[in-house]
N, C-alpha and C positions, 0 to 999 in steps of 0.2 A: 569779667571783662578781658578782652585780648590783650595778652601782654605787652605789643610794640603801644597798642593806644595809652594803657595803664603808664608803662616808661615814660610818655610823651606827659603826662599829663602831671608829672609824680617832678617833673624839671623844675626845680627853682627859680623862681624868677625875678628879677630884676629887684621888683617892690619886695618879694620876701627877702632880697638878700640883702636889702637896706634896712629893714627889719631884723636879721638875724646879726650886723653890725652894730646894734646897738638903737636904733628910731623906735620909739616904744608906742608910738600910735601908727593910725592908719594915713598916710597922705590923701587927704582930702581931696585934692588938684584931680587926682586923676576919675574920682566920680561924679562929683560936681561943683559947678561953683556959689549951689543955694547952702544959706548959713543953715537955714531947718531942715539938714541933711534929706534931700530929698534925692536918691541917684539916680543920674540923670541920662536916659537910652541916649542921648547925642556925644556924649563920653564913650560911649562902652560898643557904641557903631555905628558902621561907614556908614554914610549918608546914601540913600536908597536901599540899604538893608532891612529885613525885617527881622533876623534872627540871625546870635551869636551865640555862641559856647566861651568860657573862660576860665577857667580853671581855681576853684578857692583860695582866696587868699589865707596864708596860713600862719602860724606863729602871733596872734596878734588879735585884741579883743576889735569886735567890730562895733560901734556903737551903734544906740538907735537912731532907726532910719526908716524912711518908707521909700517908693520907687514909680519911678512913671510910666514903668512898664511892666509888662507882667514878667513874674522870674520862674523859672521852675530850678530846680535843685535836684542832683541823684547824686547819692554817694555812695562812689565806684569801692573806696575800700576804709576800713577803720570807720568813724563818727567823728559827730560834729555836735555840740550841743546851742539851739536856738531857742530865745525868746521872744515868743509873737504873741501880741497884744495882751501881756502880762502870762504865758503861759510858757513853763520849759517844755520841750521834747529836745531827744536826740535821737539825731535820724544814724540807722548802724547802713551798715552795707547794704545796699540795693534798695534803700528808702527811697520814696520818691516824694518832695517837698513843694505843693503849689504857691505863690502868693499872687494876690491879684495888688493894684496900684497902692490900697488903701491900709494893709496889715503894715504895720509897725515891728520891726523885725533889728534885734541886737542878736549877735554869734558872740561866745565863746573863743577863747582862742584854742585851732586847733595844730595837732601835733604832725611832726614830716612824714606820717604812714596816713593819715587821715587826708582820704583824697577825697573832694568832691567836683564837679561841675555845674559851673551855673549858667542855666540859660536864660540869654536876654531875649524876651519877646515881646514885638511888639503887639498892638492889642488887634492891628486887623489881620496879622500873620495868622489868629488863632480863627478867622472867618471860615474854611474851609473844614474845622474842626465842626464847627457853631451847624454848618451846614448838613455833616455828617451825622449827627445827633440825632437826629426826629422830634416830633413834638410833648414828647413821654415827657413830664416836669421831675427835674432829677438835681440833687446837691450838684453835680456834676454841668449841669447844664445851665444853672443856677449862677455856678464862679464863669461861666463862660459869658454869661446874661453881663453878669457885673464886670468882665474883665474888657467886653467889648464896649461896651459907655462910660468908661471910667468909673464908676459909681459903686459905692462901698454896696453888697450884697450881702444874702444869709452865710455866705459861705468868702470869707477874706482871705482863707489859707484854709489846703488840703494836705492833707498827711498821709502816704500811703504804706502799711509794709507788706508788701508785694516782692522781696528779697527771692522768693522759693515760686515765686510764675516767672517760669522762662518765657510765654510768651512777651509778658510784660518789658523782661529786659533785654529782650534781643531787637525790642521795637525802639527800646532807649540807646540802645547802644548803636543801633544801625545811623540813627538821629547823629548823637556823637561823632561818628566814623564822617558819615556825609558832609557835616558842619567843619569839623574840626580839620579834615583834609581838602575841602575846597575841592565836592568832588561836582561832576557837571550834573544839569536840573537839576542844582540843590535844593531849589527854593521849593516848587514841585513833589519832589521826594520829602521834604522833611514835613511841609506842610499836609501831606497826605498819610506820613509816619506817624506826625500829632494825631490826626484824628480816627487812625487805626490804636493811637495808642487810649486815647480816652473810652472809646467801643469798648475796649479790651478792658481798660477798668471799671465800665459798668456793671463786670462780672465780678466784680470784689468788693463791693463798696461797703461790705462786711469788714473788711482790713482797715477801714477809712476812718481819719480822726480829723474833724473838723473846727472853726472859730469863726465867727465872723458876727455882724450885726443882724436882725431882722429889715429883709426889702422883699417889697411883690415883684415879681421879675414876671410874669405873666402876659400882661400889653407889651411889657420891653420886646420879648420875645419871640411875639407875634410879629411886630413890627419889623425886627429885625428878619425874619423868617421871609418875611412877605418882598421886603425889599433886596433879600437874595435871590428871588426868584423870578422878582419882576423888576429890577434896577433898569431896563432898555425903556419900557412905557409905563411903569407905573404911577397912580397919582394916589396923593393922599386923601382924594373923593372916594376912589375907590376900596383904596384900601380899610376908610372908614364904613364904607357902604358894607365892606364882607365883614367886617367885625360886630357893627350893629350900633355904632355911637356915633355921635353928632362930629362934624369933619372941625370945628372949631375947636369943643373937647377934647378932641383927641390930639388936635396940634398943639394946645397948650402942654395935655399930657406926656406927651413927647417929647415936649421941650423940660418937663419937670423932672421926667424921670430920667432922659441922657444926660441934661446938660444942651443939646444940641436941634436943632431945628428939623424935619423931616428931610425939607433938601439940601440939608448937610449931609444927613447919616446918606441919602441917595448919593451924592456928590462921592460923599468917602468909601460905598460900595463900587461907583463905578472906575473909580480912581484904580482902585483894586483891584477889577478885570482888564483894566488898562495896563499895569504894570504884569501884570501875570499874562496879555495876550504878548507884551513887547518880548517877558524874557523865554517863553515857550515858543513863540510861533516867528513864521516867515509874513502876516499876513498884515498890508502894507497899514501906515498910519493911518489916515485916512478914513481905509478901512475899520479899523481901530475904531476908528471914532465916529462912526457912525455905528455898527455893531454895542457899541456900550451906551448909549441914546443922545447922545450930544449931534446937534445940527449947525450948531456954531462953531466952527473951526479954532476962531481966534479963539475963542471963550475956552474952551477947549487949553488950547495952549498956554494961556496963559495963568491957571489953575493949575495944571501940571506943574510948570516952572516956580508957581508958590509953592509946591506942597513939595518939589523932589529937588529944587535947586538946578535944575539943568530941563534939556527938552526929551519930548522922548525918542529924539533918535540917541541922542548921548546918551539915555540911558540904557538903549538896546546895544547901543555897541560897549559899554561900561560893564553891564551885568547879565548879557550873553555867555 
């Protein structure tokens, strides 16, 4: 890793140094405020973000906890050693660590050379990934399946030792540099960086150590497939017509297997072309919203303002 990012990242900070004064746990406050440690993405980032970096916290055991977002983990230098879902590993340098919402995850305490970075992401950040995939049924595709419905999958946590593919860590580090310096199209770049970076580990899945529960991720994935492709006019008639099942079947299935209703998961794909045309483009609201299949103006806006807290011009002149 470059040594001015490594410097940056290697900085003490605030919570370790109350920690290394003597606090022998972890201050709760600053990840959540549920008692069944659950940490929580609204602690850890600004509102309309979809992805952060933050740097390990160090010196200090971490308890069990799960997360409502998905984290990925690389550690830049030294180790870390982790327990997920009653298993240790330690990840050395250049490991790379997935969890999805559902793995149950205690740290170790680690020491001042032991650097890692944790990314907070959210679950439709990894959409462009999900897209980049193809239909090929893959472990990899799988934590994607489960990481975008919330919903515990085959695969909870991936393990990778990929330390000695440069491509692998120059696609992580670029990630890091992008993120961590607030550089311009981040959202764009990183989000295309993820799914270059997962490509890239379909060539290794040999190095790959996995945990998770048994789930058919197969209809999820279809589903999801279909409604990134056709989120402007698609309907669940149709969609059930090309798969080959009954359009009530299949909506109940949908609802079993997300969590969430067909024109939710539509609702939350177009939401997602809508946030991504505000902070790429010049091309007017409006337009916006009619390009992502909404014909209702108001309806429109006033979905947005639940899901993002503000409209989207704020949000274009916010995260522009």
């Amino acid at each position: 890793m470059h040594e001015e990012l490594l410097r940056e990242l290697s900085v003490i900070t605030e919570e370790e140094q109350r920690i290394l004064d003597g606090r022998r746990e972890i201050d709760q406050q600053i990840y959540t405020e549920k008692k069944d440690m659950v940490i929580d993405s609204k602690k850890l980032l600004q509102k309309g973000k979809l992805i952060q970096v933050r740097p390990h916290t160090r010196f200090v055991h971490f308890p069990k906890h799960t997360h409502n977002y998905i984290e990925m983990i690389y550690m830049c230098q030294g180790s870390t050693t982790h327990i997920l879902n009653g298993n240790e590993i330690v990840l050395e340098q250049g490991d790379l660590l997935f969890l999805n919402q559902n793995a149950v995850q205690e740290i170790l305490p680690a020491g001042e050379d032991d650097i890692a970075v944790n990314f907070i992401v959210l679950p439709e950040f990894l959409d462009t990934a999900f897209s980049m995939m193809g239909d090929e049924e893959n472990q990899l595709r799988d934590f994607l399946v489960g990481a975008l419905c919330g919903r515990d999958g085959e695969t909870s946590w991936m393990y990778f030792h990929v330390a000695d593919i440069l491509p692998i860590q120059n696609l992580i580090e670029n990630m890091v540099w992008t993120i961590f310096y607030d550089s311009s199209n981040k959202r764009s770049c990183t989000q295309i960086t993820m799914g270059l970076l997962f490509l890239q580990l379909l060539n290794y899945m040999d190095k790959m150590e996995t945990g998770g529960s048994k789930y058919d991720s197969e209809i999820t994935a279809a589903v999801l497939s279909y409604i990134n492709g056709h989120y402007k006019n698609g309907t669940l008639s149709e969609l059930s017509e090309q798969m080959g099942y009954d359009v009530y079947w299949l909506s109940r299935e949908i609802r079993r297997r997300t969590g969430r209703t067909y024109k939710e998961l539509l609702q939350e794909k177009r939401m997602q072309q809508a946030v991504y045309l505000l902070a790429n483009s010049e091309i007017p609201v409006t337009d916006i919203i009619e390009s992502i299949g909404y014909d209702n103006t108001s309806y429109f806006y006033r979905k947005f303002r639940e899901k993002y807290g503000m409209s989207p011009k704020e949000y274009r002149k916010n995260y522009v």
